[in-house]
C-alpha positions in Angstrom: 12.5 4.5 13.9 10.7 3.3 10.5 12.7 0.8 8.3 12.6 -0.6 4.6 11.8 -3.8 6.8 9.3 -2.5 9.0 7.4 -1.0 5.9 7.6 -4.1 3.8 5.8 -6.2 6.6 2.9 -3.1 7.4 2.8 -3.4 3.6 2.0 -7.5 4.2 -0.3 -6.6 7.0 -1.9 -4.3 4.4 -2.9 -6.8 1.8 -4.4 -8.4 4.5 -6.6 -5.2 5.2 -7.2 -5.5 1.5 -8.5 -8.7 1.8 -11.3 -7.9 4.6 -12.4 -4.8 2.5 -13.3 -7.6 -0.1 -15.0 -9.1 2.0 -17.2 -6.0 3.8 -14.9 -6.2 6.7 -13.4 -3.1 8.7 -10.3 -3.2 6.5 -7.7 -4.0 9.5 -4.5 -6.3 8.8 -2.1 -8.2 11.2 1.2 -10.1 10.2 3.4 -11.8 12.7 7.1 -12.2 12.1 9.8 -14.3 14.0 13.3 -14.3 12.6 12.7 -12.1 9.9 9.8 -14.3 8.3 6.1 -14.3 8.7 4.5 -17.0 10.2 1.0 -15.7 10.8 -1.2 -13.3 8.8 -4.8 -12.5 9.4 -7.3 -9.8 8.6 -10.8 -8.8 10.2 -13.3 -11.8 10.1 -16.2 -10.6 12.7 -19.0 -10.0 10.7 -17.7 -12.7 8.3 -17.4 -15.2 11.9 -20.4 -13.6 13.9 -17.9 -13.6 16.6 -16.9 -10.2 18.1 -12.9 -11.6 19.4 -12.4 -12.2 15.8 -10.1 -8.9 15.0 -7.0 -9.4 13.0 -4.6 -9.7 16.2 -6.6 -11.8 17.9 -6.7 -14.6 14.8 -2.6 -13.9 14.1 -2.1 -14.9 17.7 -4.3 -17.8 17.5 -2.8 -19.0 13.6 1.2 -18.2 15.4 0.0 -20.1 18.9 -1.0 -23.0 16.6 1.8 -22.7 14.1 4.3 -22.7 17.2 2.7 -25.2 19.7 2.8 -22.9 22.5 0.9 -20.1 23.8 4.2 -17.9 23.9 5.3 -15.5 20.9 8.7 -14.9 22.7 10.9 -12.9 20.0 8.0 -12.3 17.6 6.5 -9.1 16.2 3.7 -7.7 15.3 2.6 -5.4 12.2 -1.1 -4.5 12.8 -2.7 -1.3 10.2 -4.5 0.3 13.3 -3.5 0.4 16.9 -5.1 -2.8 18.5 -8.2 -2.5 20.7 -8.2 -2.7 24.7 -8.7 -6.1 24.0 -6.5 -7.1 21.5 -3.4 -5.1 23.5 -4.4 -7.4 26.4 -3.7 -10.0 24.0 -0.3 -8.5 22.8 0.9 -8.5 25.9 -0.4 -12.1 27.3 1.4 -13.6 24.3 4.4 -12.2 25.2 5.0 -10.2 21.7 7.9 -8.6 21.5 7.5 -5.7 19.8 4.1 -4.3 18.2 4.1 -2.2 15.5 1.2 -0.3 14.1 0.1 1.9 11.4 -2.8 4.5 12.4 -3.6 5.9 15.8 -6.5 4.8 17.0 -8.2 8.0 19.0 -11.3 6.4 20.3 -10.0 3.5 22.0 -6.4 2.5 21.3 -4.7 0.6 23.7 -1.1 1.1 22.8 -0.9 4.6 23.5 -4.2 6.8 22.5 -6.7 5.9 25.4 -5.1 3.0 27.1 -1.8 1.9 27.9 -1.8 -1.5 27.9 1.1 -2.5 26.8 3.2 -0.9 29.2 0.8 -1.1 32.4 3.8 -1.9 35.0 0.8 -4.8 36.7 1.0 -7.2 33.8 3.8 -10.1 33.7 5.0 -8.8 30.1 5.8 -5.2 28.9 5.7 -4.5 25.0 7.6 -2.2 23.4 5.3 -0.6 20.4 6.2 1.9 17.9 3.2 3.1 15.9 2.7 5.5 12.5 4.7 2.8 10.2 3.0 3.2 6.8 0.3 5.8 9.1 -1.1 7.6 6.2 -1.7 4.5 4.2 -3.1 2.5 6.9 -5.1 5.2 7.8 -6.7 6.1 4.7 -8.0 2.0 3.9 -10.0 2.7 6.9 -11.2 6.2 6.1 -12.3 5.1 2.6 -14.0 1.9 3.6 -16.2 4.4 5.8 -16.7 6.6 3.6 -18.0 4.4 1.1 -19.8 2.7 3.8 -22.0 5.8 4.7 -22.2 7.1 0.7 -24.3 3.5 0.2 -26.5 3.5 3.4 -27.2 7.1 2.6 -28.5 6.0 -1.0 -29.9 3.2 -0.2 
């Protein structure tokens, strides 16, 4: 159930997604809140880092880990614009996130929902609840333009 709260942190986690477009990043954003506030924000860095683990979720986790002093996110939350990767749902879960939400559906290789299931697999120590289309057609169209764009340029160039 979408919130005025919910939608002003995907609307954080989208300036974030802003800022990787800037810099010729997959537009992807990731805020993490605990108690109401964020703590961690990150965007897509892996071209930027030349280092493929360096999605948006992955670097939130690692800023929130830091920020925190322990490797678990007990009673935080997650706003990510896309559904997170196989990976980065492994990494959901293993930091013991307590809810994810997210903004698009990702069709090729979501692992919330759309091709995986990670988050609920009943074999992993932590279950988390997700709830995904907050802000969808928003978070769906920074992507779909940053392609678009993407193959106008290689096809003129």
């Amino acid at each position: 159930m979408k919130t005025n709260i919910d939608e002003k942190f995907m609307k954080a986690a989208l300036k974030e997604a802003e800022k990787a477009e800037k810099k010729g990043e997959v537009p992807i954003g990731c805020v993490i809140v605990k108690d109401g506030k964020i703590f961690a924000r990150a965007h897509n860095l892996r071209q930027t880092k030349r280092i493929p683990t360096a999605h948006a979720e992955i670097l939130a986790i690692e800023k929130a880990c830091k920020k925190i002093g322990d490797w678990r996110l007990d009673g935080a939350d997650m706003y990510v614009t896309l559904e997170p990767c196989a990976m980065c749902a492994g990494a959901v879960s293993g930091s013991r996130i307590r809810k994810l939400y997210f903004g698009a559906y990702e069709k090729k290789g979501g692992g919330a929902v759309s091709k995986f299931n990670i988050l609920t697999e009943s074999g992993l120590n932590h279950v988390t609840d997700f709830e995904g289309g907050i802000l969808e057609e928003e978070c769906s169209e920074i992507i779909k333009k940053f392609f678009r764009e993407k193959r106008v340029k290689n096809f003129f160039d």
